[in-house]
Structures are given as structure tokens and as C-alpha cells.
N, C-alpha and C positions, 0 to 999 in steps of 0.2 A: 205256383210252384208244385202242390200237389197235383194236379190237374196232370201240371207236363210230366212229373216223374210216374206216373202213372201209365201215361202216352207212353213214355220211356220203357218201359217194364213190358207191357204189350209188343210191342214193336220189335224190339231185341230177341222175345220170347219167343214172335210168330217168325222169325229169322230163323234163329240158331235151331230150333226145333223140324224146319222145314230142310228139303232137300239141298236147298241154295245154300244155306248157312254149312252144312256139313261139306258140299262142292268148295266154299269158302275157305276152309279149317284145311282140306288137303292142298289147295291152290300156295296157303303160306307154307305148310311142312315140304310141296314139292317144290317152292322159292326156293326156300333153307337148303335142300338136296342138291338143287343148281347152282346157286352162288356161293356156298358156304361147305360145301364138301366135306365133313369130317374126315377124311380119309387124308384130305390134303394140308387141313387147316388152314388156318384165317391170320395172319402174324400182320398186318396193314389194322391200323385204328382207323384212317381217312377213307380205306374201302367199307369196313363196315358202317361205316355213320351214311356212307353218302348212297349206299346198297339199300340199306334197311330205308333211305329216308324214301328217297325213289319208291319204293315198293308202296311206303305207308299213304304215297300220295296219289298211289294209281288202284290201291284196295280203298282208299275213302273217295274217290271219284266212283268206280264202282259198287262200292257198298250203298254211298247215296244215292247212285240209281236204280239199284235194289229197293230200298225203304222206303223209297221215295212212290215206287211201282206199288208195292203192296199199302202204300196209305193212299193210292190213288184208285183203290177197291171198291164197289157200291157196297159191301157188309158191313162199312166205315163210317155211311153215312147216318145213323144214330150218333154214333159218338161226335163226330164235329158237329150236331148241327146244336147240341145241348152245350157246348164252349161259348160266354161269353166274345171270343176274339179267334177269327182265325189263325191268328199269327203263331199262337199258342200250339195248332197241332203241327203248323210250319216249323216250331222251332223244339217239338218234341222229333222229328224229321230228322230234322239234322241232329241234334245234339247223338240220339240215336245212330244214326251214322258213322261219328264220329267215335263213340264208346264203343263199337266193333269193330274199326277201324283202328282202334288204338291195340284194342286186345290181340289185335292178329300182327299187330305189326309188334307188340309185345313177346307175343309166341316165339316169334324168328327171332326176335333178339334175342332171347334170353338160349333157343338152341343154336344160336350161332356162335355164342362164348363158349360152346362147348369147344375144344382146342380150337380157339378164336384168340383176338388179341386180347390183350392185354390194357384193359383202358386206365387213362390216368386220373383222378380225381377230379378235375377241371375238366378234361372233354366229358364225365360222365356228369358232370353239372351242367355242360353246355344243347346236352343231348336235347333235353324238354324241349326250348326253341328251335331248335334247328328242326326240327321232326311234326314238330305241333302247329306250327305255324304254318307253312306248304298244305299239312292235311288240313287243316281250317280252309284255306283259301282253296283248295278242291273241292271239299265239298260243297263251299259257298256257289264253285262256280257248275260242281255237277245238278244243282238246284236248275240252275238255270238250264240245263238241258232236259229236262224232264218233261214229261207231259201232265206232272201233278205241278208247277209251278208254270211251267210255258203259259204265255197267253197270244194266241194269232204269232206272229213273226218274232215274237220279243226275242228267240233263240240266235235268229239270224243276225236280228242286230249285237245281241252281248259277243255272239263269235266272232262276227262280223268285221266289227271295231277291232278284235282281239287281234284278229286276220292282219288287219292292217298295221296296227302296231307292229306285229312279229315281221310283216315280208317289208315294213316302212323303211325297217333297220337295213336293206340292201340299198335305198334310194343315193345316187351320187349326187353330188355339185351340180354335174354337169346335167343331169335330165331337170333336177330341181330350176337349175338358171332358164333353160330351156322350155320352161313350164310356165314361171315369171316373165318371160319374157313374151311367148304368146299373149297371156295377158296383157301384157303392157301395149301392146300391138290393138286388144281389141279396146281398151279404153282411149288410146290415140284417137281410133276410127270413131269412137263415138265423141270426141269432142274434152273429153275433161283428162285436162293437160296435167293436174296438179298432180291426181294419182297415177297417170303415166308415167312422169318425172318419177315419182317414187317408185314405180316397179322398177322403173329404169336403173335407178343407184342399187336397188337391192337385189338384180339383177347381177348385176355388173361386180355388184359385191362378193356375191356368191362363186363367180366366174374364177376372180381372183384370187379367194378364200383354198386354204391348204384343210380347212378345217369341215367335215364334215358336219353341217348344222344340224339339218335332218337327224339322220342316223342318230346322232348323241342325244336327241331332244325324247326320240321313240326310245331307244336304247336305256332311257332312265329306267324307263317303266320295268324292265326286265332286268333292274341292275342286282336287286335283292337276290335273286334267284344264283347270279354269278356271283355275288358278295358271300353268301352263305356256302356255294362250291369252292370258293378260295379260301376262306376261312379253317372249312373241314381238311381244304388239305395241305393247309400251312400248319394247323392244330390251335391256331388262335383267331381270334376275335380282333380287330382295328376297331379303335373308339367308332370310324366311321362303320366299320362291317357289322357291329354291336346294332346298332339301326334297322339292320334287314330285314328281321323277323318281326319288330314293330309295325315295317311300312307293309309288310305282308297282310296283317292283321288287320290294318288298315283298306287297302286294299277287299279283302274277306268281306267285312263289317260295311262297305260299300255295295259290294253286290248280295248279302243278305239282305240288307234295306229294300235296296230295287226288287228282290225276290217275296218281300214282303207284300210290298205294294201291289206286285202282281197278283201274286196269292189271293193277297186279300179283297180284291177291285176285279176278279174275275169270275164268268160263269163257270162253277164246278160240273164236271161234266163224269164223273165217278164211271168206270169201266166195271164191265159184271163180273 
């Protein structure tokens, strides 16, 4: 823990001191100027939670691949090569990330209640999850876009997959049946009748089905993200919507792991 808050302290330091960090600091104050207008004021609770959280999810995507650029420096490599583990300065990286990420999306909040709403003691308990969980799982996922954690393709496959989740959610019935049902065609021709027969019902099932399978099944993956947007602008939390920011976390703490792995099992190839 010493070790990483040390990382920490570095890293943040060679940030906010450098020119980026200070481009960073006015990027939030000119957010706050466009979205939050003092002039106009801010009287919506559900625009600001769902403004600020947006924001905090696309400066911790960004910030990580700031930190991420500058720990992927050859002047670095002293420091990681005397670490025990590398995962250690991986996860001084992110957390890193994340505590400037947090700080800037603090900034706007706190000038945004300038003639802003009025929050009510429940939504300003509700804020932490909503906000922290989204930027957790960006930055877990801006890792993987890096070229300090990348290893050969590993980017293409994490987007990749993402890709298909996302455009899977347009798939109908009708191309799905139509898809089973080639198949079922090309296992007839080869002889083995039993899983034809099964394409064939589940085919046919599909055909008849009102119910999009597909779609719902990819659709989960992205439910959190809609659970937490309905939530902010209903003003409450559903026992089941309460979950989102868990599954989020979850989500996060999966692609750290893979980011680990990589990290750790890869040739470091440190830029001048």
C-alpha cells in the first residue's frame, strides 16, 4: 500500500503540474459554462446528476489514458522494475486516474449548485453510486485501450465483443431464424439428423416467437447503464434498479483482472 500511494502521489503530481492537467482544470470549468449556465440556472435535480455523471465518465476514460501514457514513459522504468509485482504500478494507474477524475468532476459539481437545484437529502446520498461506479468501469475499460496495458490485438477483441453486444441489440427474429435455419440446412447435408431436428424446432420457435430473444439476452448487458438513467429521473432507486451500480462494479473488477493479466504477462516496451 505504501508502494502504490506513493505511485499515487507521483503520478497525480506529474499531471496536474504538467500542461495537460491544467488543459484538464479548464476542459471542467468550460463543461460547467456550457451545461450549467449561471446566468440561466440549473432548477432540474435529474439534469444535474445525469450531466455531471456523463461528464465524470468521459474525463475518467480520458484521464486514464492520460496516466496511463505518462506511466508508459522509459524515465519509469527504475521505478517498476524495483516492484515486487507489476500489478502494483497497474493499479497505482488507475486508482490515479480515478482520484483526478473524481476531483474534476467534483469541481463542476460543486460550481454547478451555484443557482443550481436544489438537492434533496436522498438523491445527495444516492450521488456516490451513481457517479462512481460508471467512472470505475471507464476507467477499467480505458486500460484496455492503452498502449501501457494493450498486448498485440487484446484491444480489438475487448472492443470488439463490446461492438457486438451494442449493434447485437438491433438483431430481429427474423434474421436470427434465418441464421438457424442455414445451419440446420448445413448439418441435414452432412448427415446428423438429431441436431437438425433441433435447429429445426428452435428455428421455427423463433419464427413464431413475439418475443425478442437475442436483443433481451445482449440488452442485459447494458440494462445498468438504462436502470441507473431511469432511476435519476424518476428521483428513486427500484429494489431491482438498486443493483446497477453493483453489476457495474462487477463488470469494472472483470475487465481490471483481464487488464492485469495482460499487464502483467506482457513484453514492456516503455516509449522515450
Amino acid at each position: 500500500m505504501q508502494r502504490i500511494l506513493v505511485m499515487i502521489r507521483y503520478l497525480l503530481h506529474s499531471l496536474f503540474t504538467s500542461l495537460a492537467g491544467l488543459l484538464y482544470v479548464l476542459v471542467a470549468v468550460v463543461f460547467w459554462l456550457l451545461f450549467f449556465d449561471p446566468r440561466q440556472g440549473t432548477p432540474e435535480a435529474e439534469y444535474y446528476v445525469l450531466v455531471i455523471g456523463a461528464f465524470g465518465v468521459a474525463v475518467s476514460f480520458l484521464l486514464t489514458l492520460s496516466i496511463a501514457s505518462r506511466a508508459n514513459r522509459a524515465v519509469n522504468y527504475p521505478l517498476l522494475v524495483r516492484l515486487p509485482s507489476r500489478v502494483e504500478y497497474l493499479t497505482a494507474v488507475f486508482v490515479s486516474a480515478l482520484i483526478a477524475a473524481v476531483l474534476l468532476q467534483l469541481l463542476v459539481a460543486a460550481l454547478a449548485l451555484f443557482r443550481g437545484p436544489a438537492l434533496m437529502p436522498g438523491q445527495a446520498l444516492e450521488l456516490p453510486p451513481i457517479w462512481l461506479a460508471p467512472n470505475i468501469l471507464a476507467a477499467a475499460l480505458a486500460l484496455h485501450a492503452s498502449d501501457f496495458v494493450a498486448a498485440g490485438w487484446s484491444r480489438v477483441y475487448v472492443f470488439g465483443v463490446l461492438a457486438l453486444f451494442l449493434f447485437g441489440q438491433g438483431i430481429d427474429n427474423t434474421f436470427l431464424s434465418g441464421f438457424v435455419a442455414s445451419l440446420n440446412r448445413f448439418f441435414l447435408e452432412q448427415g446428423w439428423f438429431e441436431v437438425s431436428n433441433a435447429l429445426s424446432d428452435f428455428s421455427n420457435g423463433m419464427s413464431n416467437s413475439d418475443t425478442n430473444v437475442l436483443s433481451r439476452i445482449l440488452g442485459f448487458i447494458f440494462w445498468p447503464f438504462r436502470a441507473i438513467v431511469e432511476a435519476s429521473v424518476n428521483g428513486y432507486f427500484t429494489p431491482t434498479q438498486a443493483l446497477a451500480p453493483a453489476i457495474l462494479l462487477l463488470y469494472a473488477t472483470i475487465l481490471f483482472m483481464l487488464a492485469a493479466d495482460l499487464f502483467a504477462n506482457k513484453d514492456i516496451e516503455f516509449t522515450e
